[in-house]
C-alpha positions in Angstrom: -120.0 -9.8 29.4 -118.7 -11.2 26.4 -115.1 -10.0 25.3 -114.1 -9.8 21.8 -110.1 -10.8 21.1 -109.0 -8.3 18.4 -107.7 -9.8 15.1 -104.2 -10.8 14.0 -102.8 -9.4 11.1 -100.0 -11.3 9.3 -96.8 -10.1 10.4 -94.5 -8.1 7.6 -91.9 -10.8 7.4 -94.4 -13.4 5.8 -95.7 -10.2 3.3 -92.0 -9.8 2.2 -91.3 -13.7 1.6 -94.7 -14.1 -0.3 -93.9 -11.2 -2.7 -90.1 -12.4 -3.3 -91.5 -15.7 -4.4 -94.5 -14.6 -6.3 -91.8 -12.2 -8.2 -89.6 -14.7 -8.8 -92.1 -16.8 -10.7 -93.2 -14.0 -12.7 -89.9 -13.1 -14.0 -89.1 -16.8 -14.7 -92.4 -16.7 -16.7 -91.6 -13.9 -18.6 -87.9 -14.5 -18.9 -88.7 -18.4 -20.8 -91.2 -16.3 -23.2 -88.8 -13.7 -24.2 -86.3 -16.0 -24.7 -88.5 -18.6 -27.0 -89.8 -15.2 -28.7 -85.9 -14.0 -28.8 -84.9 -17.5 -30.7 -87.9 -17.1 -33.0 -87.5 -13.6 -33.7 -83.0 -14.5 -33.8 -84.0 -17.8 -36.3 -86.4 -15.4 -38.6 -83.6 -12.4 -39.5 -80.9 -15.5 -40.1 -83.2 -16.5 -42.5 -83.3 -12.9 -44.2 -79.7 -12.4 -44.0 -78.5 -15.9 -44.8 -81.4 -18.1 -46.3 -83.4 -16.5 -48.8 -80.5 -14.5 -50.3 -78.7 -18.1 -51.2 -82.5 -19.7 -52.5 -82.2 -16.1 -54.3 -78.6 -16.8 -55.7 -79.6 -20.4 -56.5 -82.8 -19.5 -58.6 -81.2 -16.6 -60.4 -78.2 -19.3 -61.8 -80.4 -21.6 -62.1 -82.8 -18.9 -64.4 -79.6 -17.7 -66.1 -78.9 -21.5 -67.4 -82.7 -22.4 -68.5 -82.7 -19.1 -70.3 -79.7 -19.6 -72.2 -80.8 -23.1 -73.1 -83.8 -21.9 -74.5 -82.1 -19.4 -76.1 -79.8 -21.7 -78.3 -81.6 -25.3 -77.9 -84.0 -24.6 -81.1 -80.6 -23.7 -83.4 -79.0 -27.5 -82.1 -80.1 -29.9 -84.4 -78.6 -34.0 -84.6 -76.4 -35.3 -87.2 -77.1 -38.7 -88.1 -74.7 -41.0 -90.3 -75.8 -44.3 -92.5 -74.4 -45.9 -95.0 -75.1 -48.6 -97.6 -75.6 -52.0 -96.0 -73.4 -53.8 -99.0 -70.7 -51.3 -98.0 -70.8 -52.0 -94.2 -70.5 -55.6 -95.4 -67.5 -55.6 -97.3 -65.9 -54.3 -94.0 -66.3 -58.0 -92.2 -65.1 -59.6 -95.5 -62.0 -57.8 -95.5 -58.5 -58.4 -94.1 -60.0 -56.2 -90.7 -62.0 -58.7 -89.9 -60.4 -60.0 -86.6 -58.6 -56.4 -86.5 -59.9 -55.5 -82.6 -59.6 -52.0 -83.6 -62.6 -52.6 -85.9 -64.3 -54.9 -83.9 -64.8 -51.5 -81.7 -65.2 -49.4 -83.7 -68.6 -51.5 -85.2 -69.1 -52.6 -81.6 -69.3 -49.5 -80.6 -72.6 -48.1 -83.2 -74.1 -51.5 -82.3 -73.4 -52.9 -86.0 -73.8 -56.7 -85.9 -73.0 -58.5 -89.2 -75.9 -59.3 -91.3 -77.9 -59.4 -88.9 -77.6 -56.0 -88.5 -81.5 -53.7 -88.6 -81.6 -52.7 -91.7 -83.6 -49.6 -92.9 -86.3 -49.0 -95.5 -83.8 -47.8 -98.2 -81.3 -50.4 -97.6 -78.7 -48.2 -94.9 -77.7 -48.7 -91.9 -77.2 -45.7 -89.2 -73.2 -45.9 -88.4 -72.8 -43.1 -86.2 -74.0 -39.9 -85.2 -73.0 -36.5 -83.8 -74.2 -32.4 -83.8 -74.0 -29.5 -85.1 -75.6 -26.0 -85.0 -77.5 -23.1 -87.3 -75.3 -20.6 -88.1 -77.5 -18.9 -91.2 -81.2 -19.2 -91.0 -80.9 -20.2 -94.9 -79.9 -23.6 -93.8 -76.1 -23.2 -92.8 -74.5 -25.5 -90.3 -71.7 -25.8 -88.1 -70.0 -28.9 -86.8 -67.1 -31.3 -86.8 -65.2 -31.8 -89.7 -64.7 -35.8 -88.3 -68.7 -36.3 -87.6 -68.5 -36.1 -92.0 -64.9 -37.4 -92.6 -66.7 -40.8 -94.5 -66.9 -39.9 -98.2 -69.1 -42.7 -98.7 -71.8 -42.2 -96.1 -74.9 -40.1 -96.8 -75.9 -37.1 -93.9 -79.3 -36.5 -92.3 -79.9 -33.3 -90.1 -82.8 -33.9 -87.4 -84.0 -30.3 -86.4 -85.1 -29.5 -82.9 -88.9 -30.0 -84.1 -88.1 -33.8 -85.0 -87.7 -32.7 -88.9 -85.4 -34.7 -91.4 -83.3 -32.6 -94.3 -81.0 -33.9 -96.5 -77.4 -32.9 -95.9 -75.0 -31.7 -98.6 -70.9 -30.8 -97.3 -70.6 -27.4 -98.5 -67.0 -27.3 -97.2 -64.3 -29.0 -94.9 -61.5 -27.3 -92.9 -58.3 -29.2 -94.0 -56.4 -28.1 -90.9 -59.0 -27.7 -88.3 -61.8 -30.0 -86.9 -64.2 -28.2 -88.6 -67.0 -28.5 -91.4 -70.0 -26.9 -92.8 -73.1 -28.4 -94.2 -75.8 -27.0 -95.9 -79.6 -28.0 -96.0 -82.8 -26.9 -97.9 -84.3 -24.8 -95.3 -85.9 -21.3 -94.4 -86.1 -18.9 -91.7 -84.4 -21.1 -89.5 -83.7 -20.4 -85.6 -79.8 -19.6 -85.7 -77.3 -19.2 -82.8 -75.0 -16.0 -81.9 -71.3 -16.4 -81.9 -69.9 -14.8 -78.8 -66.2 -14.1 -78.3 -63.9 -16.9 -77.0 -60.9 -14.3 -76.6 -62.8 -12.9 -74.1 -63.2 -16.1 -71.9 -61.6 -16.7 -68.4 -61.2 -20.1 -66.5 -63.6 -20.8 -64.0 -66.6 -18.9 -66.0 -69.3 -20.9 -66.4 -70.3 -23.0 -69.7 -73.1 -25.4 -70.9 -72.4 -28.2 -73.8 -75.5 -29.1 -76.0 -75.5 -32.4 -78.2 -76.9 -35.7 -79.3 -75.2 -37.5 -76.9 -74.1 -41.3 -77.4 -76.0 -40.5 -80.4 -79.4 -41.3 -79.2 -80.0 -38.4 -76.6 -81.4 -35.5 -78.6 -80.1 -32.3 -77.4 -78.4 -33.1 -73.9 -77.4 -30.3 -71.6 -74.4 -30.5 -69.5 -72.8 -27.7 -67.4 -69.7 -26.9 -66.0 -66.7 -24.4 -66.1 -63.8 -23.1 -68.6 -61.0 -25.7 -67.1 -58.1 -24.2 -69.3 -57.6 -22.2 -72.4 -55.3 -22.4 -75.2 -55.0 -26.4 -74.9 -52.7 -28.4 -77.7 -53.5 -31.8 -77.9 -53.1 -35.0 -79.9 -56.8 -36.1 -81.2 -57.6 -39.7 -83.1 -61.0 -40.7 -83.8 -62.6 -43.7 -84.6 -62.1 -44.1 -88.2 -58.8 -44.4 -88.8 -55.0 -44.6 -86.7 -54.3 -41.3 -87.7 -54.0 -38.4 -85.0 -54.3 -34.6 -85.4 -52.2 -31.7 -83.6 -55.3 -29.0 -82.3 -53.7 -26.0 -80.9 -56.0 -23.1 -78.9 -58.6 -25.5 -77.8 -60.8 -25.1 -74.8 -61.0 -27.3 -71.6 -64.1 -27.8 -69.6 -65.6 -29.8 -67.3 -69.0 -29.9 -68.9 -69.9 -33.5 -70.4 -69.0 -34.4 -73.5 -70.5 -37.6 -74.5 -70.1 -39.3 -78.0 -72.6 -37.8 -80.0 -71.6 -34.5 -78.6 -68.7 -33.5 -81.4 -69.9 -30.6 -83.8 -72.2 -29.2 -80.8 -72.4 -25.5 -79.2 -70.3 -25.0 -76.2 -72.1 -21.8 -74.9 -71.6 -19.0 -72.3 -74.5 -17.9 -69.7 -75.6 -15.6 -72.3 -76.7 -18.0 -74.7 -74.0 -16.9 -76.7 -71.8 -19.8 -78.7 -67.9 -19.6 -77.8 -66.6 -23.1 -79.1 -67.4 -25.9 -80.6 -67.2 -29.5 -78.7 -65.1 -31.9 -80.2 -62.8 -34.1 -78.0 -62.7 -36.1 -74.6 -59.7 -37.4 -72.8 -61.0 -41.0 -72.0 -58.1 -41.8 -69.6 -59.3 -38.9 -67.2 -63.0 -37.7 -65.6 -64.8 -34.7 -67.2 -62.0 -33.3 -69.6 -63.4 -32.5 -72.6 -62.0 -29.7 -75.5 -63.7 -27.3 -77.8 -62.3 -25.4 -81.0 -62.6 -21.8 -80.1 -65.0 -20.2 -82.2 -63.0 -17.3 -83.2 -60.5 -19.7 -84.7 -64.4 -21.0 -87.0 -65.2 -17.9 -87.7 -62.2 -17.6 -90.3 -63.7 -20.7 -91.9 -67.2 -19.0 -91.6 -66.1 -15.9 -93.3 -64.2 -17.8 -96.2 -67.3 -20.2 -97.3 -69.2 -16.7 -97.5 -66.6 -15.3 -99.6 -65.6 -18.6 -101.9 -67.7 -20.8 -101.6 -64.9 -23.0 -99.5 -62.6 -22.9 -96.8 -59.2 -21.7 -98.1 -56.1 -22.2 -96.1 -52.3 -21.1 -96.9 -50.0 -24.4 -96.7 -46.3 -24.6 -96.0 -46.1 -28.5 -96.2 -44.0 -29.2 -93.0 -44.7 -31.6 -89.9 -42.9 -30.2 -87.2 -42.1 -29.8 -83.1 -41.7 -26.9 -81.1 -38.7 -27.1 -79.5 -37.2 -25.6 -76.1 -35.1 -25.6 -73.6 -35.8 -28.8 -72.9 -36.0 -30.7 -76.1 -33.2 -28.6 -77.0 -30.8 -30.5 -74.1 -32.4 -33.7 -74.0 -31.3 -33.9 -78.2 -28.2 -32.1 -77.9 -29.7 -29.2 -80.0 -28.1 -26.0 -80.8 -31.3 -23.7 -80.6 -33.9 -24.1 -77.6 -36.4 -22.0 -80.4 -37.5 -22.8 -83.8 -39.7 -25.8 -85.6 -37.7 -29.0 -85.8 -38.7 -30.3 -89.1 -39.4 -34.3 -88.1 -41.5 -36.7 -89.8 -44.6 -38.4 -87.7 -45.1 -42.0 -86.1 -47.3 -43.1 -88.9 -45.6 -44.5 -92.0 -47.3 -41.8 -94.0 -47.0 -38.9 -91.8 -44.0 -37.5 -94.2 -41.9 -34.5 -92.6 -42.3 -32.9 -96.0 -44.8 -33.0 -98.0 -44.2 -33.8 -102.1 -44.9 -31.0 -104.3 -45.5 -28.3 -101.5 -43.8 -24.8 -101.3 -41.5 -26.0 -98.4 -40.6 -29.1 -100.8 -39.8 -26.9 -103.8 -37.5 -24.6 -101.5 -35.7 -27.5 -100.7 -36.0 -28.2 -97.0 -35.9 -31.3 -95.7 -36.1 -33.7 -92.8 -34.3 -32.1 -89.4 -33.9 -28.6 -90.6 -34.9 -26.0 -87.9 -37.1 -22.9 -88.9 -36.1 -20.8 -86.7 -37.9 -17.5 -88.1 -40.5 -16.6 -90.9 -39.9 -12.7 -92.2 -37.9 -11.8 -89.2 -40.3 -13.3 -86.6 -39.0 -16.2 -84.1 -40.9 -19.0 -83.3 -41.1 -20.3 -80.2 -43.9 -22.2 -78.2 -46.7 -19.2 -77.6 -45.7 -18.1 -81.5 -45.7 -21.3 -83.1 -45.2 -22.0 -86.6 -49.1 -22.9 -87.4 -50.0 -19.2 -85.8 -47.7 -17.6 -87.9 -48.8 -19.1 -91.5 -52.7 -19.0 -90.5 -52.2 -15.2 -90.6 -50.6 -15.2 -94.3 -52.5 -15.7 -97.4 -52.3 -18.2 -100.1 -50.0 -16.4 -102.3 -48.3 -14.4 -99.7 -44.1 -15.0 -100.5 -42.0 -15.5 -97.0 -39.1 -15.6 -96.1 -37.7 -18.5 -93.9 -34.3 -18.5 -91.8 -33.9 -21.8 -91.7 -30.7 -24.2 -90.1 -30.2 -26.5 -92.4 -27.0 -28.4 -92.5 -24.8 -27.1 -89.7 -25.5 -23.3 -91.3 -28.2 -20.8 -91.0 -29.2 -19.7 -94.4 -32.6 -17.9 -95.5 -35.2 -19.5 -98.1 -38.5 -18.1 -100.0 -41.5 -19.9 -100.3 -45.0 -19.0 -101.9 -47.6 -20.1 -99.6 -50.2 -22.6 -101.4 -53.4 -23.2 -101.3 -54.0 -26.5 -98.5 -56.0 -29.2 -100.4 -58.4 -31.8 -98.1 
């Protein structure tokens, strides 16, 4: 008889260790693909919340600036300077010669002497700078220094590479301003924005033919300051100008650049470049353009830009001017002549001349209104008209005393 032994069946302790490990390896499994799935997933909504918008931010700046470029770029046009060859000659046969202030100044255009390039008609390019469309009948804004030599001749280069005879239609004796006028139609033209309305830190983009040989360069940067008063010389003469309300920026301004648009995002222009500190990085200045639309409005009007003229060089004093001189007033305009030789505290033959004040007097008010550092004496004349009578209160000789002058019409 055979006998059949009945068969084992695993015993429950085995089944229970088999199914703790086979669990554990599944939840492992799934716990390393949720958690690569998780950082995907985590790594996709930072780059919705963080990435893109910044890449948005970026592009629409970045949009904002091309457009206003566009916007202005086909009003900027290149101002370029020459002069007679015989005339640039008479310069190195002069007593200047070995002057090093005009050894840089001819350095600086790349002048050599005789050897210099000389063009078809017998000139010689001696500088260059920019200026802008204000009138689509051929008007144009720029510097009044970019056209201070009487005896050079003025080209205009549009933004389509076209040449047009230059002719000064008028020069701002007291600001850095002039405005030329060429034969031209239906011009592209720029729109004046608002520079009252500007606040530091607001973004800005300079246009110009910088070092006079880089057609229409942008730069951007920021409003670094408002209502700047500097001391500006150029590269003509010794001579130095006060500018009162100027703008500071950080945006580039290159040689080349003076008489070009400083413009706001909007393609709008809200000053006119026209000075760098050298000794410093990225400080540059711009007249305000409300103070040129004055001169704007007077060329359309006569023909010129008028000015009222008091004929006084002066200082601001204060507090501290007033201790450090031992002065009675801390207020007022001390009537003081200038460094230069010729830089007379009173002017011959002006209305301040005739109402006999003279060297150290102190204005102190002009019909009843004091004048102090943010209501200087320039402000306060510039609003007057040639014509208008004032009346001055004046210390003059250890008294106060009042005066009347008729303002006069400023000459170049």
């Amino acid at each position: 008889m055979i006998k059949i032994e009945p068969k084992k069946s695993p015993s429950l302790t085995k089944i229970i260790i088999i199914c703790i490990i086979v669990s554990f390896f599944i939840s492992a499994i799934v716990g390393f693909a949720a958690s690569g799935l998780g950082n995907i997933l985590a790594s996709k909504i930072l780059q919705k919340e963080i990435s893109i918008p910044d890449r948005t931010v970026s592009v629409m700046e970045d949009s904002a600036t091309i457009e206003a470029v566009k916007k202005v770029q086909p009003a900027v046009v290149s101002i370029i300077v020459t002069k007679d060859l015989e005339k640039i000659y008479q310069y190195y046969n002069s007593p200047f010669e070995s002057d090093p202030f005009f050894e840089d100044y001819f350095g600086e255009f790349g002048l050599e002497e005789p050897q210099a390039e000389e063009e078809e008609n017998g000139k010689q390019q001696i500088g260059g700078g920019t200026g802008f469309v204000i009138s689509s009948n051929g008007v144009i804004l720029t510097n009044r220094h970019v056209v201070s030599d009487k005896d050079a001749d003025y080209t205009v280069v549009t933004n389509d590479n076209q040449k047009h005879e230059a002719k000064i239609q008028a020069i701002d004796p007291t600001n850095d301003v002039a405005v030329l006028k060429i034969d031209a139609k239906n011009m592209p033209t720029v729109e004046l924005g608002d520079s009252n309305a500007l606040q530091i830190g607001q973004t800005v983009i300079a246009i110009g033919n910088a070092m006079g040989e880089y057609h229409n360069t942008v730069t951007k940067g920021v409003i670094s300051g408002l209502g700047r008063a500097i001391t500006a010389g150029d590269q003509f003469s010794q001579a130095t100008e006060e500018m009162e309300n100027v703008i500071q920026t950080d945006a580039a301004i290159n040689p080349g650049n003076s008489g070009g648009p400083l413009i706001n995002i909007d393609g709008q222009v809200i000053g006119i470049n026209t000075a760098m500190d050298y000794q410093g990085q990225l400080i540059g200045f711009a007249i305000s353009i409300n103070d040129a639309k004055e001169d704007i409005a007077s060329v359309k009007k006569d023909g010129k830009i008028i000015k009222p003229f008091l004929g006084v060089r002066y200082q601001i004093l204060n507090k501290e001017t007033a201790e450090k001189n031992n002065l009675k007033y801390d207020y007022g305009a001390l009537v003081m002549r200038g460094e230069n030789k010729d830089e007379l505290a009173i002017t011959p033959g002006s209305p301040a001349n005739k109402a006999s004040i003279v060297e150290n007097d102190i204005i102190l008010e002009v019909n009843g209104q004091k004048i102090d550092e943010k209501n200087n004496l320039g402000k306060i004349i510039a609003k007057h008209k040639v014509g208008d009578e004032l009346t001055l209160k004046i210390f003059h000789k250890d008294q106060e005393k009042e005066v009347k002058v008729k303002l006069e019409e400023r000459k170049s």
